[in-house]
C-alpha positions as a Markdown table, in Angstrom:
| # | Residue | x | y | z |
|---|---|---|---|---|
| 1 | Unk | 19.3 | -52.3 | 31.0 |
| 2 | Unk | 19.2 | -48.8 | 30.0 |
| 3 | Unk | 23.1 | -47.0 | 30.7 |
| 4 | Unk | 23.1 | -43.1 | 31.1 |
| 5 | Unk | 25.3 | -41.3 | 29.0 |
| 6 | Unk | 27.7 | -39.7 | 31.5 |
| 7 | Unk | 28.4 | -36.7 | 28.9 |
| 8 | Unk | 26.3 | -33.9 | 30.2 |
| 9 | Unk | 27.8 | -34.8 | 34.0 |
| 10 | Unk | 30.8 | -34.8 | 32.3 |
| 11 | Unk | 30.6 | -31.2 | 31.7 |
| 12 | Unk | 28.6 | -30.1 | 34.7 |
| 13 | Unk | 31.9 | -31.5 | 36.3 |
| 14 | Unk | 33.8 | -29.5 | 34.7 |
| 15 | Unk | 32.1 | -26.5 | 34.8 |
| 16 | Unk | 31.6 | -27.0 | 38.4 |
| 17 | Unk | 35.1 | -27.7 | 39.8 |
| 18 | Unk | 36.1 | -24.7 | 36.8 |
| 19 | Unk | 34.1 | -22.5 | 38.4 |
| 20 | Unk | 34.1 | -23.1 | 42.2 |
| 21 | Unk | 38.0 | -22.6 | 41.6 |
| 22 | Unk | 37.5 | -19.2 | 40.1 |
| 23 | Unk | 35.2 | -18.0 | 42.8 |
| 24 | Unk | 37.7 | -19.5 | 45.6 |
| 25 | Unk | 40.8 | -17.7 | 43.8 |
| 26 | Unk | 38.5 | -14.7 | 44.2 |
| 27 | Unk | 37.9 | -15.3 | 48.0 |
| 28 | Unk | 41.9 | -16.0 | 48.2 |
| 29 | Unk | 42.4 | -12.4 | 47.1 |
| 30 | Unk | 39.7 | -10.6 | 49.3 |
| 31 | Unk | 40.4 | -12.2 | 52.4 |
| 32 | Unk | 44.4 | -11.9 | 52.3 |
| 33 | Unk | 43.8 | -8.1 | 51.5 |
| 34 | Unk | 41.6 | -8.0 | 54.5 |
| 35 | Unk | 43.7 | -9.4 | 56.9 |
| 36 | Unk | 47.0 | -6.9 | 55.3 |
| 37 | Unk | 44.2 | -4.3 | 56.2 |
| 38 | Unk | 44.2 | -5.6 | 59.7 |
| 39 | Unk | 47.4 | -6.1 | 60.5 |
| 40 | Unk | 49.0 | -2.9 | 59.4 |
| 41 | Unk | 46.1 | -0.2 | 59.5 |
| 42 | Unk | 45.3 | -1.3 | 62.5 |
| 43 | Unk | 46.5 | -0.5 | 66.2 |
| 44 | Unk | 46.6 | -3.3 | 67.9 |
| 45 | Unk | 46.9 | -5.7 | 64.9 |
| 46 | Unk | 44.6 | -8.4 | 64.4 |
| 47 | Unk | 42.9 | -10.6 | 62.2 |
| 48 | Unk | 39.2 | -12.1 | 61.6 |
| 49 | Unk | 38.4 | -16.0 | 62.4 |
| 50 | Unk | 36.4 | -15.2 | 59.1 |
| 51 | Unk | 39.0 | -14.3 | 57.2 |
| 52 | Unk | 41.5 | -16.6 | 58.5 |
| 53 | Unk | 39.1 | -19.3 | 57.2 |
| 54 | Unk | 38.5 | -18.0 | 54.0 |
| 55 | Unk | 41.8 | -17.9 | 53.5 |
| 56 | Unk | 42.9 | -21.5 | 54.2 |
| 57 | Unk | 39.8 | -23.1 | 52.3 |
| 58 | Unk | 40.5 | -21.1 | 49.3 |
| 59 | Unk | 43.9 | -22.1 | 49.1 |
| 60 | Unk | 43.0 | -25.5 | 50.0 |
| 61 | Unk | 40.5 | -25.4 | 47.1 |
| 62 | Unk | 42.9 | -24.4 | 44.6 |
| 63 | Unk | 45.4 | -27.2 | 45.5 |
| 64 | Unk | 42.7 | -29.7 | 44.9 |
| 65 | Unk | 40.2 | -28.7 | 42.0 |
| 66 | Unk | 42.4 | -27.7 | 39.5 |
| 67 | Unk | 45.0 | -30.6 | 40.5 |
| 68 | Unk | 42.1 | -33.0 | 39.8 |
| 69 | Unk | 40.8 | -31.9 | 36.7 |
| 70 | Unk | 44.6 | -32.5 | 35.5 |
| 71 | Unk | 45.2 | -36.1 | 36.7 |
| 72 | Unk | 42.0 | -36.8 | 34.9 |
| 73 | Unk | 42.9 | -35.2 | 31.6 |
| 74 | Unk | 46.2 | -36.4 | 31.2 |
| 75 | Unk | 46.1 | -39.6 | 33.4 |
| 76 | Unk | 43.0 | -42.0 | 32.4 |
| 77 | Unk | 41.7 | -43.9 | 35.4 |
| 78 | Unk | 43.8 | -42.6 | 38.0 |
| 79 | Unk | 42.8 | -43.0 | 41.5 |
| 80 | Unk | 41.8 | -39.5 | 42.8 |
| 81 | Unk | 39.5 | -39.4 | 39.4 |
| 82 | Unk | 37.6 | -42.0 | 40.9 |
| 83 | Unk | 34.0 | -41.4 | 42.1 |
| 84 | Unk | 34.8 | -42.5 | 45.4 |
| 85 | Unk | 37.8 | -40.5 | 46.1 |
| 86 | Unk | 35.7 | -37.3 | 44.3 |
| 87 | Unk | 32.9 | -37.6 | 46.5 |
| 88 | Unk | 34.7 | -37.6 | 49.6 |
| 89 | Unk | 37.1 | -34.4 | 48.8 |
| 90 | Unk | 34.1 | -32.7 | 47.5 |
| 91 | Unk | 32.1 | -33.7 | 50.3 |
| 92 | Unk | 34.8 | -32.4 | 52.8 |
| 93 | Unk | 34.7 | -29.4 | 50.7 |
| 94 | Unk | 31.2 | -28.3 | 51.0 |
| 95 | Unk | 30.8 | -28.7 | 54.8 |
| 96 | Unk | 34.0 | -26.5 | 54.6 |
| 97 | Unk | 32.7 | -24.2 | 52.4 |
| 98 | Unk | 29.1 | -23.7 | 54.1 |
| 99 | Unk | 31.4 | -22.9 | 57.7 |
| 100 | Unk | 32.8 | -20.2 | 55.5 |
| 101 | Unk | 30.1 | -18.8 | 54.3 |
| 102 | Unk | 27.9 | -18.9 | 57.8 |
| 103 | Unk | 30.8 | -17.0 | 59.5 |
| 104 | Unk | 31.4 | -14.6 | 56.8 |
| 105 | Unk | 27.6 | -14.0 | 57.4 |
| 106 | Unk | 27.7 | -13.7 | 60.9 |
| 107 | Unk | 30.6 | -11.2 | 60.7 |
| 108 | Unk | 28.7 | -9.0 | 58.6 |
| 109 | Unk | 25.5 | -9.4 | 60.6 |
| 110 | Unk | 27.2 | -8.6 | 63.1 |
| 111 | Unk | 29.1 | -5.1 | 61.9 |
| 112 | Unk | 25.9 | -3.9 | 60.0 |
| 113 | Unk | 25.9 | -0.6 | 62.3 |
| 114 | Unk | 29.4 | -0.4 | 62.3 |
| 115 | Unk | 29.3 | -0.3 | 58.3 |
| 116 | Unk | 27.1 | 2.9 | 58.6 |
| 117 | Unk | 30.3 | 4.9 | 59.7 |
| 118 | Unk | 32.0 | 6.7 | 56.8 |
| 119 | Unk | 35.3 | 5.5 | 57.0 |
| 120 | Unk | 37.4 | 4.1 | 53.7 |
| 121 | Unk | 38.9 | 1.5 | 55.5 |
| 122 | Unk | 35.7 | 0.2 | 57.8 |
| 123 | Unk | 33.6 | 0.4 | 54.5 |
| 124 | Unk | 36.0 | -1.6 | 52.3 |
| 125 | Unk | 36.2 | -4.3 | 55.6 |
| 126 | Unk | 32.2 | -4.7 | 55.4 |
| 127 | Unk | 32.4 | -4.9 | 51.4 |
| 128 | Unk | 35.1 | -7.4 | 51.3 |
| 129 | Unk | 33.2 | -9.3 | 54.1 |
| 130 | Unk | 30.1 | -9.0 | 52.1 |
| 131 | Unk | 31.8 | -10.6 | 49.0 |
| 132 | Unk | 33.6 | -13.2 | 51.1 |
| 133 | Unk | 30.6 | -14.6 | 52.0 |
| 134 | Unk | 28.6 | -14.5 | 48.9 |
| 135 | Unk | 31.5 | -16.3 | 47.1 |
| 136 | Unk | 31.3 | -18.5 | 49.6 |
| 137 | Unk | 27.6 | -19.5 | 49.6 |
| 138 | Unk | 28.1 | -20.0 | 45.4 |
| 139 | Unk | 30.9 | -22.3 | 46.0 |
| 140 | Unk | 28.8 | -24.0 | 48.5 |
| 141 | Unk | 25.9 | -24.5 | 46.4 |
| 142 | Unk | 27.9 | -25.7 | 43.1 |
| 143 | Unk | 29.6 | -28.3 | 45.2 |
| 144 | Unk | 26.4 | -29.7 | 47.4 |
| 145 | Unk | 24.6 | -29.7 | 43.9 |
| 146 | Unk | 27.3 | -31.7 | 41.7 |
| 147 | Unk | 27.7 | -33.7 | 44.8 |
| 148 | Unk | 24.9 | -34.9 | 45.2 |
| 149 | Unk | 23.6 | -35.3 | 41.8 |
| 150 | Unk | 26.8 | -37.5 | 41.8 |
| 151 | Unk | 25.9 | -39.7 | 45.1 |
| 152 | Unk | 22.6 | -40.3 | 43.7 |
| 153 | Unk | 23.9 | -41.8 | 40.2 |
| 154 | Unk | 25.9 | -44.2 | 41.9 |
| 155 | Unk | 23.7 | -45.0 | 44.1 |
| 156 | Unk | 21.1 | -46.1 | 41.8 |
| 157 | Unk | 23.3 | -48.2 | 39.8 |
| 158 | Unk | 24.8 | -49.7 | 42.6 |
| 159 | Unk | 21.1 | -51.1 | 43.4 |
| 160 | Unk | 20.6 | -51.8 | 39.3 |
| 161 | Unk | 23.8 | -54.2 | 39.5 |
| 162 | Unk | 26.6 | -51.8 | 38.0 |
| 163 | Unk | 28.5 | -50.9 | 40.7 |
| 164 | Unk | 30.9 | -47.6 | 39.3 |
| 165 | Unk | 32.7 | -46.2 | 42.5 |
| 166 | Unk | 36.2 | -47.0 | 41.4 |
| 167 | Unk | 35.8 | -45.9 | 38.0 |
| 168 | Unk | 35.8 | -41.9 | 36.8 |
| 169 | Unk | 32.9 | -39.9 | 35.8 |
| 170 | Unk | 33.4 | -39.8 | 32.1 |
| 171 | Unk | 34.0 | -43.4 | 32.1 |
| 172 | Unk | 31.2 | -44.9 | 34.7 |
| 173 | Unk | 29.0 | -47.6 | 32.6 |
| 174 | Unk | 25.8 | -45.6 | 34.6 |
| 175 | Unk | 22.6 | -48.0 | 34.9 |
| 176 | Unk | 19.4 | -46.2 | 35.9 |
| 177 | Unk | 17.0 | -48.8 | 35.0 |
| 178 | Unk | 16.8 | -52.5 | 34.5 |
| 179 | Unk | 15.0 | -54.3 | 32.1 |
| 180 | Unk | 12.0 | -56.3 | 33.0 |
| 181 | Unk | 12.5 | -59.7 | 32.5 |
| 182 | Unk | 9.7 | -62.2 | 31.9 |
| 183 | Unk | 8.9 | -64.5 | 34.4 |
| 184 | Unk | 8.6 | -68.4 | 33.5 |
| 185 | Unk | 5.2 | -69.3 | 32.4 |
| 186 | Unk | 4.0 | -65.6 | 31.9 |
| 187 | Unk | 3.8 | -64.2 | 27.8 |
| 188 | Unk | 5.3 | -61.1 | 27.2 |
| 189 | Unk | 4.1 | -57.8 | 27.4 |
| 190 | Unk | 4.0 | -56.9 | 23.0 |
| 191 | Unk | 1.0 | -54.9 | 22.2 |
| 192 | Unk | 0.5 | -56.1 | 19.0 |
| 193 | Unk | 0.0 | -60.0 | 20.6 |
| 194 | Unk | -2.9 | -57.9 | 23.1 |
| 195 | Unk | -6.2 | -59.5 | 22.7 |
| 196 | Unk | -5.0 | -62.8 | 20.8 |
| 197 | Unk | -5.4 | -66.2 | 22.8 |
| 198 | Unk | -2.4 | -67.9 | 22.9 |
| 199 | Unk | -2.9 | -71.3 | 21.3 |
| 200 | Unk | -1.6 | -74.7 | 23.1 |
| 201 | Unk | -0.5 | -77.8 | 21.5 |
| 202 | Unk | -3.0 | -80.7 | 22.0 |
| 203 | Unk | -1.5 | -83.4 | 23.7 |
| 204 | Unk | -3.0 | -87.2 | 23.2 |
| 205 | Unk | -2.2 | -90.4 | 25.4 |
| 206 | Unk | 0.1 | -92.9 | 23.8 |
| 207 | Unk | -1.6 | -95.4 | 21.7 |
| 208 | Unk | -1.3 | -99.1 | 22.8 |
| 209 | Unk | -1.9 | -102.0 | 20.4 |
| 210 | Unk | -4.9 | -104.2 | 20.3 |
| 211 | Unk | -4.2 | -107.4 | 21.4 |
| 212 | Unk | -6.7 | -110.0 | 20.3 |
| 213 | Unk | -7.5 | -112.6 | 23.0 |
| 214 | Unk | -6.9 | -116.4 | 22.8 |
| 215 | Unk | -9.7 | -118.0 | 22.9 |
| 216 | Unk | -9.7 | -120.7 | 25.3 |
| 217 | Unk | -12.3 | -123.6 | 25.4 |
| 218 | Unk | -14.7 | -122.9 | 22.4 |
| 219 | Unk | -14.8 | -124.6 | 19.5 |
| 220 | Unk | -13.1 | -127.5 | 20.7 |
| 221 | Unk | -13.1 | -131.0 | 20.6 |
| 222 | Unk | -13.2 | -133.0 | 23.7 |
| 223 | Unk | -10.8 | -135.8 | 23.5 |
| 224 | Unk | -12.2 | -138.9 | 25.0 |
């Protein structure tokens, strides 16, 4: 079998849930500021769905990510380190993280002429919105990526016999291939035997004795 050396996924896991924490701490900050904006600039006071949103995944985000990449650092083979457990919170992450992002987009599609008035605070609104949801479509792309690079792996040693959803990343005995066995009665596959007949051992019947016949009624006397 040939095992894949889980060290470069390792690190793409790392820099993956390092960096989709940065960008969400970022997202934290922009979206609370926005909705302070809102709610005392403003008369009436109010707040954007968008930003609401941005707000709670980011926060959820940084309760997860970095809380994960502790366990598994100081805690070897505990249970939300295992790929099972990662790929659902991750997975539950990215859907999250793409609703973000499409209504952060929308917003700003949708106050593109009111972003050509020269006002301080309606210009800071559309550029916080426009930064909202490019964070948001980076997060979204790290995580779908990782994620899925992740689903595969397993998924292919699952079919080679190596099943590794309740182990952790860095520790996960990978298989991507199997080797190919020979099948009784073939000859292997070596190059250096290609051309060459292979040679069977000659078989004879079992010898039986001679057994000399008794002669019966020659050479004999008749008795009167």
């Amino acid at each position: 079998m040939l095992n894949f050396n889980p060290t470069w996924l390792t690190y793409f896991r790392l820099a993956t849930l390092g960096t989709v924490s940065v960008f969400a701490l970022i997202v934290l900050g922009l979206s609370a500021d926005w909705i302070s904006t809102t709610q005392n600039d403003f008369t009436p006071p109010f707040y954007d769905t968008y930003a609401a949103l941005a707000l709670a995944i980011s926060l959820l985000t940084l309760f997860s990510l970095p809380a994960m990449l502790a366990v598994d650092h100081f805690r070897k083979g505990a249970i939300t380190s295992q790929i099972l457990v990662e790929v659902s919170v991750l997975g539950v992450l990215t859907i999250l993280w793409l609703a973000t992002a499409a209504t952060s987009s929308n917003a700003y599609l949708n106050s593109t002429f009111t972003c050509l008035y020269n006002y301080s605070i309606v210009i800071k609104g559309c550029r916080e919105t426009q930064a909202i949801s490019a964070f948001s479509h980076l997060n979204w792309l790290w995580l779908a990526f990782y994620t899925s690079a992740l689903v595969a792996l397993a998924i292919i040693s699952q079919n080679n016999g190596a099943p590794v959803w309740r182990s952790t990343v860095k520790d996960s005995p990978f298989v991507v291939r199997k080797d190919v066995t020979t099948a009784p009665g073939m000859y292997p596959t070596d190059p250096s035997k290609m051309g060459q007949v292979p040679v069977m051992p000659q078989q004879y019947p079992p010898q039986q004795g001679y057994v000399t016949p008794q002669q019966t009624g020659y050479g004999q006397t008749p008795q009167v």
